[in-house]
C-alpha positions as CSV (number, residue, x, y, z in Angstrom):
1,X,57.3,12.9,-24.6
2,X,54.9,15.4,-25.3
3,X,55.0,16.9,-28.9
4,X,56.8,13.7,-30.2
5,X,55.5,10.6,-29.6
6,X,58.2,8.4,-30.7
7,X,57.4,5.1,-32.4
8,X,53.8,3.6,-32.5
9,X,52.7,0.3,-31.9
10,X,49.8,-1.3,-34.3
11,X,47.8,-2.1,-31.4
12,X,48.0,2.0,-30.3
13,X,50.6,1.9,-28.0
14,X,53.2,5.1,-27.9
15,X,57.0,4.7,-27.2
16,X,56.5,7.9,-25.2
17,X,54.0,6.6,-23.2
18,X,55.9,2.7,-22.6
19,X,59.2,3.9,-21.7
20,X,58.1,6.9,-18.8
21,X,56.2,3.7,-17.3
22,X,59.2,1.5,-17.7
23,X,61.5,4.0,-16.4
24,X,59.2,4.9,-13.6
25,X,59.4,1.5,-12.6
26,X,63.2,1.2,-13.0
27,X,63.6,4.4,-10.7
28,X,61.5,2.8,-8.2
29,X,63.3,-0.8,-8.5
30,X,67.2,1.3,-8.2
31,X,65.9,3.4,-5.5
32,X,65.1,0.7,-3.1
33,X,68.8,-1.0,-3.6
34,X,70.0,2.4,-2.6
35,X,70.6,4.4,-5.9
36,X,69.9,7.7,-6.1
37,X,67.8,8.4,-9.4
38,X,67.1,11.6,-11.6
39,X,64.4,11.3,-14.3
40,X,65.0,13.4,-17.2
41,X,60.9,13.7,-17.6
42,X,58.5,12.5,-15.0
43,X,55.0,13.4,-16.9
44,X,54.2,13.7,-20.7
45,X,56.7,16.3,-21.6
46,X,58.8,17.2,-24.3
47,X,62.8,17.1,-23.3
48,X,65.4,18.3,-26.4
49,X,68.2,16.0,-26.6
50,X,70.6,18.1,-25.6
51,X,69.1,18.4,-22.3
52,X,68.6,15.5,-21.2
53,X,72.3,14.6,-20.6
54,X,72.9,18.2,-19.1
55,X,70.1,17.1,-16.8
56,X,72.4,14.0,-15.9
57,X,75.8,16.4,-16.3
58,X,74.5,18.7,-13.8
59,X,72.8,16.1,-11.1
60,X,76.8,15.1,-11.3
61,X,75.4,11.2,-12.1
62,X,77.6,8.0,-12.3
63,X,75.7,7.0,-14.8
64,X,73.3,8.0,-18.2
65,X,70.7,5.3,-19.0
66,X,68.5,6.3,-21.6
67,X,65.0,3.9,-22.5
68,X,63.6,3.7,-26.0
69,X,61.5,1.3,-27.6
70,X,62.8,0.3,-31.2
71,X,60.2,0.3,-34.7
72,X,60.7,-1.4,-37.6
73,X,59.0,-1.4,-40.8
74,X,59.7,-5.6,-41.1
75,X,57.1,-6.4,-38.5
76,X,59.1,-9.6,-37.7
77,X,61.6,-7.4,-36.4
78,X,62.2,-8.3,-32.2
79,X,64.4,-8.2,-29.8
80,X,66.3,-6.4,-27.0
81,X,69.8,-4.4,-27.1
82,X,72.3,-1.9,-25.8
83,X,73.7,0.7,-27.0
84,X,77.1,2.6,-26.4
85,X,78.7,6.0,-28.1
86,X,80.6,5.3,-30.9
87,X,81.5,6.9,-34.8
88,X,82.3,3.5,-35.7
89,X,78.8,1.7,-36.5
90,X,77.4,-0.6,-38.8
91,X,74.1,-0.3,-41.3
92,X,71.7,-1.3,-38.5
93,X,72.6,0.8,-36.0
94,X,73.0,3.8,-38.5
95,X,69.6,3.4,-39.3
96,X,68.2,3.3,-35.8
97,X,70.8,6.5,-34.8
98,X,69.4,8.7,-37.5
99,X,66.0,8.2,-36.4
100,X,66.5,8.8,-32.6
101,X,68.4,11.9,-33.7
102,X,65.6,12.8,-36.0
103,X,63.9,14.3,-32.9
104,X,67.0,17.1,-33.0
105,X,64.3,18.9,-35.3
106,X,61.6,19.3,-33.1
107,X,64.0,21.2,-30.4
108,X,66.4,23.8,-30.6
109,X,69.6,23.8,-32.6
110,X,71.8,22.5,-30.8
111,X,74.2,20.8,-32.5
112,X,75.8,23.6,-33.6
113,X,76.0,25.4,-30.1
114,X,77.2,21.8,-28.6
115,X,79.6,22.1,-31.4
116,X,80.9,25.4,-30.3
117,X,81.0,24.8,-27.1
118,X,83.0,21.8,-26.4
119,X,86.5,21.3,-26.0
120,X,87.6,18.8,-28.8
121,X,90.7,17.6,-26.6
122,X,89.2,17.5,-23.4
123,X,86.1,15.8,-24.7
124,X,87.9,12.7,-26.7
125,X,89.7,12.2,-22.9
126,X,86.2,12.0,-21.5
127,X,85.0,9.6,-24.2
128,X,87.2,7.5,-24.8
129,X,87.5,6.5,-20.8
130,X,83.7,6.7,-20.8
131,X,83.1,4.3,-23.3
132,X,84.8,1.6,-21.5
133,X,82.6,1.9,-18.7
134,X,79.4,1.9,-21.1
135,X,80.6,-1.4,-22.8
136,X,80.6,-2.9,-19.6
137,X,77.3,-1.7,-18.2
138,X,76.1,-2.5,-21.3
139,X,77.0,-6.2,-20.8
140,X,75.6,-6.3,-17.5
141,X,72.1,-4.9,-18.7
142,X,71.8,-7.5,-21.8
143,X,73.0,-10.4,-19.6
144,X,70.3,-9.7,-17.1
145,X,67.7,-9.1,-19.4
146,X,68.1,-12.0,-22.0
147,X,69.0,-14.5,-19.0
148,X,65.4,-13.1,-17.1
149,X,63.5,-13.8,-20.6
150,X,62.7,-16.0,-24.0
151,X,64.1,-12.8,-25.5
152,X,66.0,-11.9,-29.0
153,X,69.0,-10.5,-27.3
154,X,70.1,-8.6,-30.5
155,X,73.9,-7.7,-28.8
156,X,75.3,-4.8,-27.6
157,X,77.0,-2.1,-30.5
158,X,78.3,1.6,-30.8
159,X,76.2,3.9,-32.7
160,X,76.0,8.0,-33.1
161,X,73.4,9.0,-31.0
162,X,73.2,12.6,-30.4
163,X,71.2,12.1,-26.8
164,X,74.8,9.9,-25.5
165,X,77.1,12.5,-27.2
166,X,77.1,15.3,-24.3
167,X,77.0,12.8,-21.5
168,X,80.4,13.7,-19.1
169,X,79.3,9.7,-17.8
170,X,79.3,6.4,-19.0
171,X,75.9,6.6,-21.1
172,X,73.9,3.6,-22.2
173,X,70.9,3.9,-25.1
174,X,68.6,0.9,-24.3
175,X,66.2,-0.4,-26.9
176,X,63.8,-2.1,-24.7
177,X,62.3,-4.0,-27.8
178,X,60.0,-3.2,-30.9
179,X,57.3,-1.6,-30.4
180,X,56.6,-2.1,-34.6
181,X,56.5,-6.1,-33.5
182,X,52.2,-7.2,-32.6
183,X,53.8,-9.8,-30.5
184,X,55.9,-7.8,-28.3
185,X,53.7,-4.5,-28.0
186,X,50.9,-7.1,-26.6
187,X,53.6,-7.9,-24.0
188,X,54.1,-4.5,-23.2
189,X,50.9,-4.0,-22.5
190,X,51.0,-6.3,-19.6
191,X,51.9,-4.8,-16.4
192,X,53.9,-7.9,-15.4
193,X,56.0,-7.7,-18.2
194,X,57.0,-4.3,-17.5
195,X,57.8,-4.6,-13.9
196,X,59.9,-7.6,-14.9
197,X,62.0,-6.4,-17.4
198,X,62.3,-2.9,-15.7
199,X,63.5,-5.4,-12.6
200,X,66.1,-7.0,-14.9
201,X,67.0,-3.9,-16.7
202,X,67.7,-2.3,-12.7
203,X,70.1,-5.8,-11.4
204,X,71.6,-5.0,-14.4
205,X,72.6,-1.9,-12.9
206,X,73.0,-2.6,-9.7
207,X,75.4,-5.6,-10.8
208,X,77.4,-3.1,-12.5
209,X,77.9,-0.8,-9.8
């Protein structure tokens, strides 16, 4: 949001733009099976990473679910997957960490005051009985979402990204699909596309819970 505008499609369409309508619609979708939702960002606004999961840390949430549409420079590139916190990662998911952390640069330092903050004990306890419950919300999601479309389901892995790293909850990263792909940014410019997967993205949830 705001200053960054994440990836960009061929056809003009902004990551930053796609995932505050698909979230929107997710909030909306939880909301009426009786979840309570917080939005990190509810306009075009810039959020550091850091805050967004003390936004989630201090609303005391169940869960972290963040939305990002995935780029690639091979065009071909499509598909839909899930995310959990892990150091143990492959090339791929390397890759598409280091550019969702690049946007550490545009906020304040805080790596280093996360760093210096956290317990290292304490916080391993936390993660490692977090990342049980991600893995399995993560399951849920992509089951949901490749059984409701024709849809590269691309898996579920562990990868380094800095926005998951703070969360005190089990914390999914989603990769809605590639934005870098002409076939599937023309599909998320349909408004019937989004309100579907955003629907299969929230029973997803709500079959988890």
């Amino acid at each position: 949001g705001g200053k960054d505008p994440g990836a960009l499609g061929i056809y003009g369409l902004k990551e930053k733009t796609l995932v505050l309508d698909i979230s929107k619609r997710l909030k909306r979708q939880l909301e009426s099976a009786g979840i309570d939702v917080v939005m990190t960002r509810t306009s075009d606004v810039f959020i550091p990473l850091k805050e967004r999961s003390a936004i989630a840390n201090r609303s005391k949430a169940d869960l972290f679910v963040s939305v990002h549409a995935n780029a690639s420079r091979l065009r071909s590139a499509s598909g839909f997957e899930v995310y959990y916190l892990s150091e143990a990662f492959d090339d791929s998911s390397r890759l598409l960490a280091s550019a969702e952390n690049a946007v550490l640069n545009l906020g304040e330092n805080g790596l280093k005051e996360a760093g210096a903050n956290l317990n290292a004990i304490l916080w391993d306890m936390i993660y490692t009985e977090n990342r049980a419950e991600a893995v399995r919300l993560a399951r849920s999601v992509t089951k949901n979402v490749t059984r409701a479309f024709d849809i590269n389901g691309r898996g579920i892995k562990g990868a380094p990204f800095y926005v998951l790293k703070g969360a005190t909850m089990p914390a999914i990263l989603i990769e809605i699909g590639f934005i870098s792909n002409p076939q599937q940014e023309r599909m998320f410019h349909m408004e019937s596309y989004r309100e579907q997967l955003s629907e299969s993205i929230a029973t997803g949830i709500v079959d988890f819970k």
